[in-house]
KOLMARMAR-766288 format. One record per atom (N, C-alpha, C, O, CB): residue in one letter; atom name; x, y, z. Coordinates in steps of 0.1 Angstrom, whole numbers, always signed. Atoms other than C-alpha are relative to their C-alpha. Glycine has a CB too. Layout:
# KOLMARMAR-766288
> res; atom; u; v; w
> a; CA; X; Y; Z
...
# end
This chain:
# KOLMARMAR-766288
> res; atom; u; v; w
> x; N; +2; +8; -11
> x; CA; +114; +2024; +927
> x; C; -12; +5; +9
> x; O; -14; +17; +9
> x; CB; +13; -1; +9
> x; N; +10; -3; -3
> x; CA; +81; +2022; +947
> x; C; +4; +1; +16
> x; O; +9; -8; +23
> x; CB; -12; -9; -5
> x; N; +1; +1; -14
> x; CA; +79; +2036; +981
> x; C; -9; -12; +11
> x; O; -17; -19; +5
> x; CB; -5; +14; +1
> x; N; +4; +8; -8
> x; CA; +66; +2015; +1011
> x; C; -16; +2; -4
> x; O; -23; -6; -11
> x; CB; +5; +5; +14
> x; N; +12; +2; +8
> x; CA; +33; +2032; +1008
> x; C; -7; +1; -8
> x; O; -19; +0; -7
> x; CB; -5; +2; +1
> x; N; +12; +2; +9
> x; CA; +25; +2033; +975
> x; C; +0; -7; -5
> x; O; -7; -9; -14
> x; CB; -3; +7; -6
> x; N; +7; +13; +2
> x; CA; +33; +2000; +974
> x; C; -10; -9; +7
> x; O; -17; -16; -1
> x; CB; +8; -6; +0
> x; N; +8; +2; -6
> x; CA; +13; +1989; +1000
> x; C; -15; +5; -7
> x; O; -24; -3; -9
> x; CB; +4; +4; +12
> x; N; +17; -7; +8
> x; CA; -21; +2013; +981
> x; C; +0; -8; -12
> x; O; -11; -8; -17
> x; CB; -2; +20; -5
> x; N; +3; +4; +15
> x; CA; -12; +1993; +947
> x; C; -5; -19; +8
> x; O; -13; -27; +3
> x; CB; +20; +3; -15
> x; N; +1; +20; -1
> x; CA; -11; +1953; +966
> x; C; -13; +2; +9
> x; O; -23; -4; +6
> x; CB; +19; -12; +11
> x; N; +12; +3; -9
> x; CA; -37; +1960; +995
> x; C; +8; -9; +11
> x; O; +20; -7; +11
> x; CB; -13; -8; -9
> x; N; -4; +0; -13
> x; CA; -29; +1941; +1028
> x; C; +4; -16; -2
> x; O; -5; -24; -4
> x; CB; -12; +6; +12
> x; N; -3; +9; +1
> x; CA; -10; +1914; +1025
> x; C; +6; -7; +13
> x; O; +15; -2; +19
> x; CB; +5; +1; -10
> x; N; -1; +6; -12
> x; CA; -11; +1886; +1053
> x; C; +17; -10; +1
> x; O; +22; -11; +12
> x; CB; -16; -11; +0
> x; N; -13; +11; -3
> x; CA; +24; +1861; +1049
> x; C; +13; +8; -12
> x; O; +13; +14; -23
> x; CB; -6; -21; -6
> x; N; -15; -3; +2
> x; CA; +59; +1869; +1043
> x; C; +4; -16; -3
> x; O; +0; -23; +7
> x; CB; +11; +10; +15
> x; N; -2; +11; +5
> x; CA; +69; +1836; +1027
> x; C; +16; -3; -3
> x; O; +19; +1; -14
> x; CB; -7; +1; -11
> x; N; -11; +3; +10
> x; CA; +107; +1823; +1020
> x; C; +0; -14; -9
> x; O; +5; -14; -20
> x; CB; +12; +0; +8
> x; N; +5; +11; +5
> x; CA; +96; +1789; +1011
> x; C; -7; +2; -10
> x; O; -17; +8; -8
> x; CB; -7; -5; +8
> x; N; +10; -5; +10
> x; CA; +81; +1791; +975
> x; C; -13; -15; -2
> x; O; -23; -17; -9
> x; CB; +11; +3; -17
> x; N; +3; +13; +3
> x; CA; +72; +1755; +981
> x; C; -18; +5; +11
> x; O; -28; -1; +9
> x; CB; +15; -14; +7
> x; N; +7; -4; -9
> x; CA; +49; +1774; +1010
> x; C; -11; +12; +0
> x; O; -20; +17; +7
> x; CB; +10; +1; +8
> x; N; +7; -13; +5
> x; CA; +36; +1802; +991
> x; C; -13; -8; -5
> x; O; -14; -19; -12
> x; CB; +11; +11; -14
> x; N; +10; -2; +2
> x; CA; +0; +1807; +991
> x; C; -7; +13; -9
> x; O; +0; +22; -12
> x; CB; -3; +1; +12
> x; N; +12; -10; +10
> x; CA; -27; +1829; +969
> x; C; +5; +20; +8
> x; O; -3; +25; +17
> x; CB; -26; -7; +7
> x; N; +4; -12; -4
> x; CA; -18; +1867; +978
> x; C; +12; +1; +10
> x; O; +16; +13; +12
> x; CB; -15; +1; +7
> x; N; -16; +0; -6
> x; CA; +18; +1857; +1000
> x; C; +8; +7; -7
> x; O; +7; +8; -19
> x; CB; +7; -12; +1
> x; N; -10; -8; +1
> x; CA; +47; +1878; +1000
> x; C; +12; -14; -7
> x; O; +9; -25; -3
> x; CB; +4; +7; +17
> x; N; -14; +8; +8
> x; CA; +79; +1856; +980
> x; C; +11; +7; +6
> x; O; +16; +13; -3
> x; CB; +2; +2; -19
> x; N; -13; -6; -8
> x; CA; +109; +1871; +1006
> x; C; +12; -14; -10
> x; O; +11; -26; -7
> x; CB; -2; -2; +25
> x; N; -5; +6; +4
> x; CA; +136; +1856; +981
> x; C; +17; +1; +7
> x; O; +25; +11; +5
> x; CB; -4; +2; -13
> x; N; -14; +1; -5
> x; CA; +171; +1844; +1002
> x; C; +9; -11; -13
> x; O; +7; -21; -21
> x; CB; -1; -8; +19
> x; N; -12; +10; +8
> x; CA; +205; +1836; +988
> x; C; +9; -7; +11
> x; O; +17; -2; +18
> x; CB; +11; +10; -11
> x; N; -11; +7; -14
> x; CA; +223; +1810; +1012
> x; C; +16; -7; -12
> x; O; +21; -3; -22
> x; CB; -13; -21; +11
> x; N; -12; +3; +4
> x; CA; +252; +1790; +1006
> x; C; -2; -11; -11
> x; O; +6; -12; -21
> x; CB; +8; -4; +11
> x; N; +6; +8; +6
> x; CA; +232; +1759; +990
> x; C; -9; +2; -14
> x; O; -11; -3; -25
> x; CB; -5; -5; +10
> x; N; +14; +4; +10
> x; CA; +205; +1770; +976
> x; C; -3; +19; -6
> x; O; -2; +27; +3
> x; CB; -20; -10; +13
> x; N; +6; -16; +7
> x; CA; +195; +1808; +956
> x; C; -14; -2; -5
> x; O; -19; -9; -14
> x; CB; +11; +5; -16
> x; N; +15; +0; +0
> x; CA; +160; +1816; +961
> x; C; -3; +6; -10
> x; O; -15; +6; -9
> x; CB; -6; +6; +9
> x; N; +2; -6; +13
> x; CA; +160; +1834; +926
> x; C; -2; -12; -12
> x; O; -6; -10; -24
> x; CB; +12; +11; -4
> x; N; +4; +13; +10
> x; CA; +157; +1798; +909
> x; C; -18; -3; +1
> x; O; -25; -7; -8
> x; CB; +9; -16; +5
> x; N; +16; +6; -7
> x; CA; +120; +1792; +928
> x; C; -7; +11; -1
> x; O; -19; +9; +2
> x; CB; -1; -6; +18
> x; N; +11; -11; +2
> x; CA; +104; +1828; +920
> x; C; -9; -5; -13
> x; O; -20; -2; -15
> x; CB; +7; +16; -4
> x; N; +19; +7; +10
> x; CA; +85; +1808; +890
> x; C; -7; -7; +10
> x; O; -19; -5; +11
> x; CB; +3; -15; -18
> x; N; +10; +12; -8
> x; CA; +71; +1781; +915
> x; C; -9; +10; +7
> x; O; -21; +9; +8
> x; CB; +7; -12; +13
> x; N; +7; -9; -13
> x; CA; +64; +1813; +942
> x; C; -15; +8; -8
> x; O; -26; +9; -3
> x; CB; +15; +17; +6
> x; N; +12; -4; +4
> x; CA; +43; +1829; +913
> x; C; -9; -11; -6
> x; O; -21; -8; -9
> x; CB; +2; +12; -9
> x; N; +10; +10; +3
> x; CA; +28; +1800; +902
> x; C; -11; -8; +9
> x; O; -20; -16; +6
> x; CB; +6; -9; -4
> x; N; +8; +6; -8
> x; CA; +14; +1791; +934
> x; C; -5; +11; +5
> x; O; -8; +8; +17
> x; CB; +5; -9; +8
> x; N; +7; -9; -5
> x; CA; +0; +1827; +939
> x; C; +2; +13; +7
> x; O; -6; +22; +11
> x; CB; -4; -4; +6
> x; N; -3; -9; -8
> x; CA; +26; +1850; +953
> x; C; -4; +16; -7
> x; O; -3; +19; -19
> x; CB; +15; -3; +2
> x; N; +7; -16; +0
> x; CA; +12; +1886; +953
> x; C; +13; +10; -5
> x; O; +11; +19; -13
> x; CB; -7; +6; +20
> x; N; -11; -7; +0
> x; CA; +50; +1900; +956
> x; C; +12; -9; +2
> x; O; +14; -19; +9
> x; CB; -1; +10; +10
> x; N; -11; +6; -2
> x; CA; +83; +1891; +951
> x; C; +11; +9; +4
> x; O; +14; +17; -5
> x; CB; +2; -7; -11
> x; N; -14; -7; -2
> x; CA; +115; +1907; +968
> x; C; +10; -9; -1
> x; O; +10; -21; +0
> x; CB; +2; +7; +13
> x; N; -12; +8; +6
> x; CA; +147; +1900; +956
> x; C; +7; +9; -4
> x; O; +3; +20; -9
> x; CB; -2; -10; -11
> x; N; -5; -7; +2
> x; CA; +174; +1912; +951
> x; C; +14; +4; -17
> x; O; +25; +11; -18
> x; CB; +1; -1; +14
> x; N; -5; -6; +7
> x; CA; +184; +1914; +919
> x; C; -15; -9; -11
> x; O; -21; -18; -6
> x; CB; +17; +1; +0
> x; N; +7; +3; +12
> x; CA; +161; +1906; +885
> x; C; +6; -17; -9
> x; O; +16; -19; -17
> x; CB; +4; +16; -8
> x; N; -8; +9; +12
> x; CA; +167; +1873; +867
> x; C; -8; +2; -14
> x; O; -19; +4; -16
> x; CB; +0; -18; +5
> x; N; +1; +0; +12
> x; CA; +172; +1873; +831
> x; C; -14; -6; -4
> x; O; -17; -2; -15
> x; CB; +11; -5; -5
> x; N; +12; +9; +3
> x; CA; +139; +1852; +828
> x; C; -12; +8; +3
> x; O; -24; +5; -1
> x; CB; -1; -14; +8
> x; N; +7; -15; -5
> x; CA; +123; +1883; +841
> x; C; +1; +11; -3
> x; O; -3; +21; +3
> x; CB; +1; +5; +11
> x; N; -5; -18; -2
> x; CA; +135; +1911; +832
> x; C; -12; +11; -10
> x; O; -13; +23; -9
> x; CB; +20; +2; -9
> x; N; +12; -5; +8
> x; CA; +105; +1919; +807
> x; C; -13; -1; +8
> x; O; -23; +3; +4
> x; CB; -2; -7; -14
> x; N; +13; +5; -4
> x; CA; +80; +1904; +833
> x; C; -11; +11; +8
> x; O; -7; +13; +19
> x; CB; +3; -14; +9
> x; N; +10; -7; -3
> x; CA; +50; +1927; +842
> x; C; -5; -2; +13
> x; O; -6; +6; +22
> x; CB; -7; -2; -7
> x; N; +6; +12; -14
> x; CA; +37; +1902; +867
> x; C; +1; +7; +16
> x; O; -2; +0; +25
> x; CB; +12; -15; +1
# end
């Protein structure tokens, strides 16, 4: 697991914290919530398809679990 800063020295300075993947921009943060409706671990493909830099989450989906990205 990567500490604060040497995740910060590997991404560089990243401007938006994002939960919205629908909202994610080139270089945004992917902050992935689980509510009662909706599990933000279905929308981490859209988050990196539209540019997200990082994704937190809290656990790995199987559709990922090899992913480099």
């Amino acid at each position: 697991m990567l500490q604060i800063e040497e995740l910060y020295n590997q991404i560089g300075n990243l401007d938006r914290i994002r939960t919205d993947s629908r909202l994610v921009q080139k270089g945004d943060v992917f902050w992935v919530l689980v509510g009662e409706r909706l599990d933000g671990h279905a929308f981490i493909d859209q988050a990196l398809e539209r540019g997200a830099a990082l994704v937190v989450c809290s656990r790995i989906p199987e559709a990922h679990a090899q992913d480099e990205r």
